[in-house]
Structures are given as C-alpha cells and as structure tokens.
C-alpha positions in Angstrom: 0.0 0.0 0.0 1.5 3.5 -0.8 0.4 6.3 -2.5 0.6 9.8 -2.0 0.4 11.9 1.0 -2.2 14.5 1.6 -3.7 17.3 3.3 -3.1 15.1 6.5 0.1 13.9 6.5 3.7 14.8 5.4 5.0 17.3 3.2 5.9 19.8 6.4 9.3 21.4 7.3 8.6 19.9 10.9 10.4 17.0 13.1 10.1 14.1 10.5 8.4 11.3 12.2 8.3 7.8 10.5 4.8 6.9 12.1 2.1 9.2 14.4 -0.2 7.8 16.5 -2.5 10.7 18.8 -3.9 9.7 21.2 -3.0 6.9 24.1 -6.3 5.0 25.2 -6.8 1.4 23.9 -7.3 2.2 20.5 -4.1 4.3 19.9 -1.9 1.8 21.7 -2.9 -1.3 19.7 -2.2 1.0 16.4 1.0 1.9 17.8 2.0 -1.5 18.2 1.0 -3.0 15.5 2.9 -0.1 13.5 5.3 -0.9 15.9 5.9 -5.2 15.2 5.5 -4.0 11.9 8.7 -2.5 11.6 7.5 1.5 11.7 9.5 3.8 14.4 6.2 5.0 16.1 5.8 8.4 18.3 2.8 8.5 20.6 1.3 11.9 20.8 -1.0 11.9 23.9 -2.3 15.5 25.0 -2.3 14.2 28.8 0.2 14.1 31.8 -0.3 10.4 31.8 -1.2 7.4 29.3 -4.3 5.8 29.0 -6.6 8.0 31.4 -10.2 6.4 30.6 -8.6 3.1 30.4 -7.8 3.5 34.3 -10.8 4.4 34.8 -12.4 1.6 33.8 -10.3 -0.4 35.9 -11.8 1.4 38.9 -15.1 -0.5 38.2 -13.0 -4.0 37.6 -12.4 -3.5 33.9 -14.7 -5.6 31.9 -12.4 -6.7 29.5 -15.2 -8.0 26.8 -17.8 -10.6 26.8 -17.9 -14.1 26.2 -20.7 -14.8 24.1 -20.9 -16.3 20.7 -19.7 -14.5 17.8 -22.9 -13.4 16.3 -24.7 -12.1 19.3 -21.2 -10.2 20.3 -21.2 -8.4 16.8 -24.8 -8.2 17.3 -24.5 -5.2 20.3 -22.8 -2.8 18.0 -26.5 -2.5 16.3 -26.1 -0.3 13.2 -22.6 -0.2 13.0 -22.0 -4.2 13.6 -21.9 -4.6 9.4 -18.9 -2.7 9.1 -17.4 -3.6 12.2 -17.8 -7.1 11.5 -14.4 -8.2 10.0 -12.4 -6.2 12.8 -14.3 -8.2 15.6 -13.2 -11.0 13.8 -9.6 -10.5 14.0 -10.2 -9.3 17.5 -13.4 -10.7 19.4 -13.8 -11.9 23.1 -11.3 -14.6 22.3 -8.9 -12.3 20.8 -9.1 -9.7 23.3 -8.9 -12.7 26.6 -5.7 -14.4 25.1 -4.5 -10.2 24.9 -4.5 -9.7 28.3 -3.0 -13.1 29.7 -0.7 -12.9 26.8 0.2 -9.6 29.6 0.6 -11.1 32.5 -2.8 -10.6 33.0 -5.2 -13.8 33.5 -8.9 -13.2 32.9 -12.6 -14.5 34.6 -15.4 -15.0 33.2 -18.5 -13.5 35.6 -22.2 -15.1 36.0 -22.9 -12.7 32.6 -20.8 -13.7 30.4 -18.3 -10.7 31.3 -15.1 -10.9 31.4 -12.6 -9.0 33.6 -8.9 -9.5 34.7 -8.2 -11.4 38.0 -6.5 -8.2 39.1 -9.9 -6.4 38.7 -8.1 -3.3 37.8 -6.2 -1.8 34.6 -2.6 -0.5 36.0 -0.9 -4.0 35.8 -2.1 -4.4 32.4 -1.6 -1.0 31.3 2.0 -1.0 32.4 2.7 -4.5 31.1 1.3 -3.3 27.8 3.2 0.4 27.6 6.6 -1.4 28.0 5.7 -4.4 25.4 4.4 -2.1 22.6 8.0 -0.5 21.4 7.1 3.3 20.5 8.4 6.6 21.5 5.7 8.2 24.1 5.3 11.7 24.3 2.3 13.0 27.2 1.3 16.1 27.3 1.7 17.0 23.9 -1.7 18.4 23.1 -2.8 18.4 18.7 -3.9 21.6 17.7 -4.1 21.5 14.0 -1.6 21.8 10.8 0.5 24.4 9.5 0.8 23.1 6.1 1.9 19.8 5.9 3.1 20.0 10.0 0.8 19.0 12.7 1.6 21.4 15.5 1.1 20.6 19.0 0.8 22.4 22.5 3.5 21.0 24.9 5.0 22.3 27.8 7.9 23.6 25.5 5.7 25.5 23.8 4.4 24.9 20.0 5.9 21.7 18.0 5.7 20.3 14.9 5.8 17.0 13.5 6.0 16.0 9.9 4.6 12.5 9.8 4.6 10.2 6.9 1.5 8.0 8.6 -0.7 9.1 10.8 -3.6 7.4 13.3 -6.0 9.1 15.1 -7.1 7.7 18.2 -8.8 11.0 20.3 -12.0 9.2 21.9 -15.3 10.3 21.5 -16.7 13.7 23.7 -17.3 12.4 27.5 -15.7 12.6 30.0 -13.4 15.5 28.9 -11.1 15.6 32.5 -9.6 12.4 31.1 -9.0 13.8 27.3 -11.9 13.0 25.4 -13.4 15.9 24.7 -14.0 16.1 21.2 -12.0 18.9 20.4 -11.0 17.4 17.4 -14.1 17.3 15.4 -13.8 20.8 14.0 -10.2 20.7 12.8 -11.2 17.4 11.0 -14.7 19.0 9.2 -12.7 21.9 8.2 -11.0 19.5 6.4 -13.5 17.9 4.6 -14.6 14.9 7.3 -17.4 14.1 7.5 -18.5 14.1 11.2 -21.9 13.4 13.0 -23.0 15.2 16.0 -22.2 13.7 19.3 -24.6 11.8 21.2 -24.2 11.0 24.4 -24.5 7.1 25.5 -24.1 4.7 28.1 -25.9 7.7 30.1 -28.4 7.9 33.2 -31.1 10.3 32.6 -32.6 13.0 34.7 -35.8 12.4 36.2 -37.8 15.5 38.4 -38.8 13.4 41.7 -41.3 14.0 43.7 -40.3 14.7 47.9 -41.4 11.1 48.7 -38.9 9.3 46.3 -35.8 11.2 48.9 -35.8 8.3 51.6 -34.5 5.7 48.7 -31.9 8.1 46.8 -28.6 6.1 46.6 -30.6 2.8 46.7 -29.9 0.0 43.8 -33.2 -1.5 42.1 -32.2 -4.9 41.5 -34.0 -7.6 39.8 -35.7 -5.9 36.7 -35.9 -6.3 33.5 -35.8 -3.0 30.9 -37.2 -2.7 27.3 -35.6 -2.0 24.2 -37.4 0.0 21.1 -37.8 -3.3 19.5 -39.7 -4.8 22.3 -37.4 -6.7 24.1 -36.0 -7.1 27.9 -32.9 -6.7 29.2 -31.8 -7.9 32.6 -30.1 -5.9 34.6 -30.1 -3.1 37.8 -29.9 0.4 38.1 -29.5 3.7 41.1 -32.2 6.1 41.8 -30.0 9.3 42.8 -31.3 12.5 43.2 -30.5 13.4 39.6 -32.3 10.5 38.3 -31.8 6.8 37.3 -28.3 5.4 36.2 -26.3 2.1 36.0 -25.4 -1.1 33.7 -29.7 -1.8 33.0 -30.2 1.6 32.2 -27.6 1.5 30.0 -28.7 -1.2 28.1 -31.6 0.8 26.6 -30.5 3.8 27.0 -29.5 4.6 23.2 -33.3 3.6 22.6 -34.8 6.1 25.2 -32.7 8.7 24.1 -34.2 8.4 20.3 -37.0 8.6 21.8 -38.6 5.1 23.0 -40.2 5.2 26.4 -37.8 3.8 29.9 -40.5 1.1 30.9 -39.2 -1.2 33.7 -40.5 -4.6 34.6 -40.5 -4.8 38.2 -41.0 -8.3 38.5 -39.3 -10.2 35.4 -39.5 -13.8 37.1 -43.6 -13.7 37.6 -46.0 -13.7 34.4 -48.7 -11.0 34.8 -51.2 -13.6 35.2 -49.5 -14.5 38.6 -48.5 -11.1 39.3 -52.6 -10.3 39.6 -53.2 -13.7 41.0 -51.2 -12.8 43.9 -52.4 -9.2 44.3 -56.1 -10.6 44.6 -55.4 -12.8 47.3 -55.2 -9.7 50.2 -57.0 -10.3 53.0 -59.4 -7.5 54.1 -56.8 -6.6 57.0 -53.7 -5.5 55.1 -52.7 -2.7 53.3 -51.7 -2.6 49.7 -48.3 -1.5 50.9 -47.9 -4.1 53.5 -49.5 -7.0 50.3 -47.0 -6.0 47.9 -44.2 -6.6 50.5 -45.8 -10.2 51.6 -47.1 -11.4 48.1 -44.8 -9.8 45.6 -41.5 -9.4 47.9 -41.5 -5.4 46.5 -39.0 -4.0 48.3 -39.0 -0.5 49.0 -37.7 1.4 46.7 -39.8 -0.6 43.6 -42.6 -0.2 46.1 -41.4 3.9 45.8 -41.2 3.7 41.8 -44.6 2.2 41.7 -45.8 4.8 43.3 -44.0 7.9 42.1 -45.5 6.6 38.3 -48.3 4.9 39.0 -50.5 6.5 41.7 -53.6 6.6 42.3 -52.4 2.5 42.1 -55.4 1.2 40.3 -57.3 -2.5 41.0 -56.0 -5.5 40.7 -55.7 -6.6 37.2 -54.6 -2.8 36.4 -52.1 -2.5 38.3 -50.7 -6.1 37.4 -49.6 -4.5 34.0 -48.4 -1.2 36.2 -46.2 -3.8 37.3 -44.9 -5.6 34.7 -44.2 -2.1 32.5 -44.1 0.5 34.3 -43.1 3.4 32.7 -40.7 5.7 34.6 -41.2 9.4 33.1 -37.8 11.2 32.7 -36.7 14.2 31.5 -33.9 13.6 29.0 -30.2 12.2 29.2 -27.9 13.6 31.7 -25.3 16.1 30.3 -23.1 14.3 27.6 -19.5 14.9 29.6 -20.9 12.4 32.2 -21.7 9.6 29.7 -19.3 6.6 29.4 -19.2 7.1 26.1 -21.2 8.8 23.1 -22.3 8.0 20.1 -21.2 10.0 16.9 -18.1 11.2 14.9 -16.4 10.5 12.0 -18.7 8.7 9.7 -18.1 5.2 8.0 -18.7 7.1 4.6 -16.1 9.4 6.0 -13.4 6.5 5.9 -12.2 3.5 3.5 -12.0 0.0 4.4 -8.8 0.4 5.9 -10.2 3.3 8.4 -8.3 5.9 6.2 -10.0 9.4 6.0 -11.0 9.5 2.2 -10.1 13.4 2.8 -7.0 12.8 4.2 -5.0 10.4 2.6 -2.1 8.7 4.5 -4.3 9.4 8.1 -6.5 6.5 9.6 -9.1 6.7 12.6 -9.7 4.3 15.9 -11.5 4.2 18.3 -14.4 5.9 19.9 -13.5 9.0 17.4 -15.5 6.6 14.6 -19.4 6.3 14.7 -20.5 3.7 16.8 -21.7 2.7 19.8 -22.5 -0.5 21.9 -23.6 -0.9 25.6 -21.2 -1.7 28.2 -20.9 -5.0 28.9 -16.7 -5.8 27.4 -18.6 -4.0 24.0 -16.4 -0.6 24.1 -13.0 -1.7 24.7 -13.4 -4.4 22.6 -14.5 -2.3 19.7 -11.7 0.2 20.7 -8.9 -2.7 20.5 -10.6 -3.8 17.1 -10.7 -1.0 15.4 -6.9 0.5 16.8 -5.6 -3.3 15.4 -7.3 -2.3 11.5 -6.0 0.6 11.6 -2.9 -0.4 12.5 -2.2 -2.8 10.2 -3.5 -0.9 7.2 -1.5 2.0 8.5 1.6 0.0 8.4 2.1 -0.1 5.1 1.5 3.5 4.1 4.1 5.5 2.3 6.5 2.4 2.3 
C-alpha cells in the first residue's frame, strides 16, 4: 500500500516522524503496536500528563475486558454499525481480546454474565505490562492543535511543536468525560478539512428524572432484579440507582441509546412472575392488610420498587390494572444527563467518511480508531473491545503506508 500523501500527512518542514499515532487510550496503543511489530518507528502523541486516562478508569469498576458470548450475538451489540465492524471483531473478538490480556501477565474471569474482567480487577498491571511491550516513542502532554501546512503542531509544555509524519492514526476518543482527554475537540479541525463528522450523542448515560419529595428516603438505593425494554420490544436484565439526579447504572444502559431516540424507559418490576400471577397474587389480600404491607408479603416489593410504583403509577389502580403497572411501568424522565458524564457517546467520524482500511477518504495517509469513529454499543466488554478492534485495523492498514 502506498500512494501519495495528503492534506493530513507529510509534506511539512517539521520533526520528521516515520509513524504518528494521537492519542494513548486502547485504541491508539494497539495501532502503535502493531505499526510498531511492523517495523515503523512509532511516536505516541497523547495531550495528557499520563497514558491511557479512561482506560484506568475503567479499571476502577473491575475493567470488563469484553464478553464471552458467541460470535454473532457479540457483533450483534454494536447494532447499526456491527456490518462494518464485523471483520475487525473477527480478527479481535472476546477470544482475541482474553488471550491479549493473559498474553500480559494478566489472567482473565469469566463472571455469572458472560463478562469478562482480569483477575487483578483493575487496569494498572495491564496497562504497564502493555506500555513497555508495545516498542514506541511516548510523548504526554503534547496536546494536537491542528496543521500548519503539511506540520501537525502541537501544545506541549515547551511551547508549540511540529511534526512531519509520513502516517498518521487518530485515536482522540469520543466527547465524554473531557477531564480524562476525550473531549472532542478534534471534530472541528477534521470538518474543516473535509470529514465528515456526525454530532455527538451522548450514550451509556443515566437520565434525569424531576422526583417528587417522597422518592428522597430511597436516593442512593440500587433497584435490582428488573428487566428494561428496548425500542424493538425486548428485555434486558439488569439493575440500576435512583439518585437525586435520576436513574443510572449497567440496566439503564442497556436501553439507553433507545430512550434517548425517543422510546419510552419502561421497567418490569417483577421479570420472574408472568402477569397472570403477578394479579393472581395481588387478589389474594386479606381485608386486613394494606396494599403497601401485600405488595411486600405477596410480591417481595422491596422498598424502593414499592417507591417507583408509586412515584409513576398513583392513584395505584385495582388488581388486574395495576398487574400491567407492574410488569411495564413506565418511569417518566426528563432527557439524558449532560453528555460529559456519559461513558461514552455516540457519533463522529462517519463510516462514509473512511475507507475500508479506516483511512479518512479526505486525508490520505491518516486513519481513525476508536471511539472517534461512529459507533456505539452498551457496556458490557462491548467498548474496549470495539476500541482494540478497530486501533488493530487501523494499525495494520496504517503500516504499510508510504513504504
């Protein structure tokens, strides 16, 4: 592969650089070191203090890895995007991704859900394991600011640089959590260049909902063993936080690219009865107990779904009625919570944006990983997965540019 350079890379009077990679979270690293074994003398360009930021975060909630699942399913929770992302899960899928870490240092679990985590249950082994494996030339807080001509100049403590690479990959993240570098800062220097890039969206998000006083006594609490629906109709196990901003957490998630496009958040408190049984149960009260005290005895509603139930369903109707109430409730909410608190977001460069390699069509010589492409998936092992994925076919296709 060869050809020649363009608006993105090369031509400058800057620092000649054999091979750029920007950006060090999971996707940039894998490109790097695959440009790396591939015989390229790589610089990593990450605009932080430290390396791999988000990725340590991760680790703080155990670091699920991926999922082990079968192939099709796996590609199956990238929705829209799983067609194109299809051929880069199958060079680096949950098995891929397990025999990774352990090829690390790092042996890997597999939880009661098919997730998959390192027995370390954190990131900094791995990450340090990784960082002195991969063979590059790192380079924090060196911040991308644009070109000057054929230079990409960057913001470091020194003051302005300038590198002339002859291959470049992008790895920048997507637009959350901008403390830890993704902040999407890079979308307008790449439109202005001819990308094409779609507003960000946030995802894997809680979302605000305006409680009443009585719902105060069960803020914090964890709402565990429900089941959440999906635009298409179907339910997803899982367990979620009230807070006093709203509802948040891994079954939220789930659905939460749905409810955001505008399908309702309906919960099924009690996944494991039919409805028949639910109002089977519910018409069995005896004259002396209160609803309250029945739905504790017959249904074992704990308090805070006996809360939820009544925040969005009061006046709780008659038996039968309030049966369904049960088994879809609909909690009314007020929109996702701000797009910096996401875990990720949806958006960015576009698939028509890029070639099958992941090179920007308007940039020749410069090819995108990572969150900065337009995807999403739910949490679950689905984003660092995707991120690994896509930073190995970029990589690869990278590594034989301008050779």
């Amino acid at each position: 592969m060869g050809g020649e350079i363009g608006a993105g890379a090369g031509g400058g009077k800057g620092e000649p650089v054999d091979a750029l990679v920007i950006g060090a979270g999971p996707a940039g690293l894998m490109a790097a070191e695959v440009l790396a074994r591939a015989g390229r003398a790589v610089v990593i360009a990450e605009g932080k203090p430290s390396m791999g930021r988000k990725f340590l975060m991760a680790g703080k909630s155990g670091l699920n890895l991926t999922k082990d699942e079968p192939a099709e399913r796996f590609v199956a929770g990238y929705g829209a995007a799983a067609g194109w992302l299809g051929p880069m899960l199958a060079d680096m899928g949950p098995e891929e991704v397990k025999g990774w870490a352990e090829a690390l240092g790092q042996p890997v679990f597999t939880g009661s859900s098919g997730r998959v985590f390192p027995v370390a249950m954190k990131a900094s082994p791995l990450l340090r394991a990784w960082l002195g494996r991969i063979g590059a030339e790192a380079r924090t807080g060196w911040r991308w600011t644009g070109w000057d001509g054929g230079d990409w100049v960057f913001a470091t403590r020194g003051g302005e640089r300038r590198i002339a690479p002859r291959v470049v990959v992008l790895a920048l993240g997507g637009s959350s959590w901008a403390r830890l570098g993704s902040d999407g800062a890079w979308a307008g220097l790449l439109a202005a260049r001819g990308v094409e890039v779609a507003p960000f969206r946030p995802a894997n998000m809680g979302f605000v909902v305006d409680w009443s006083p009585h719902m105060r006594p069960v803020f914090g609490q964890p709402v565990k063993g429900v089941a959440l629906r999906d635009a298409a109709g179907g339910w997803h196990r899982g367990e979620f936080v009230v807070s006093a901003r709203g509802v948040e957490g891994g079954g939220i998630y789930a659905v939460a690219a749905d409810v955001r496009d505008g399908a309702p958040l309906v919960v099924d408190l009690l996944p494991d009865l039919t409805e028949a049984e639910v109002a089977r149960r519910l018409a069995e009260r005896p004259r002396k107990r209160t609803l309250a005290q029945h739905l504790d005895k017959a249904l074992k509603l704990d308090p805070v779904k006996r809360a939820l139930l009544q925040e969005f369903g009061r006046p709780l109707p008659e038996e039968a009625a309030l049966a369904r109430l049960i088994k879809g409730l609909e909690l009314r909410q007020a929109g996702p919570r701000p797009m910096d608190e996401a875990i990720s977001t949806a958006g960015g460069v576009t698939r028509a944006a890029v070639d099958e390699g992941l090179m920007l069509r308007a940039l020749p010589g410069v090819f995108v990983a990572g969150e900065m492409l337009d995807w999403e998936a739910p949490t679950g092992g689905y984003l660092i997965t995707g991120c690994l994925a896509t930073g190995l076919w970029a990589g690869r296709h990278a590594a034989g540019w301008g050779r």
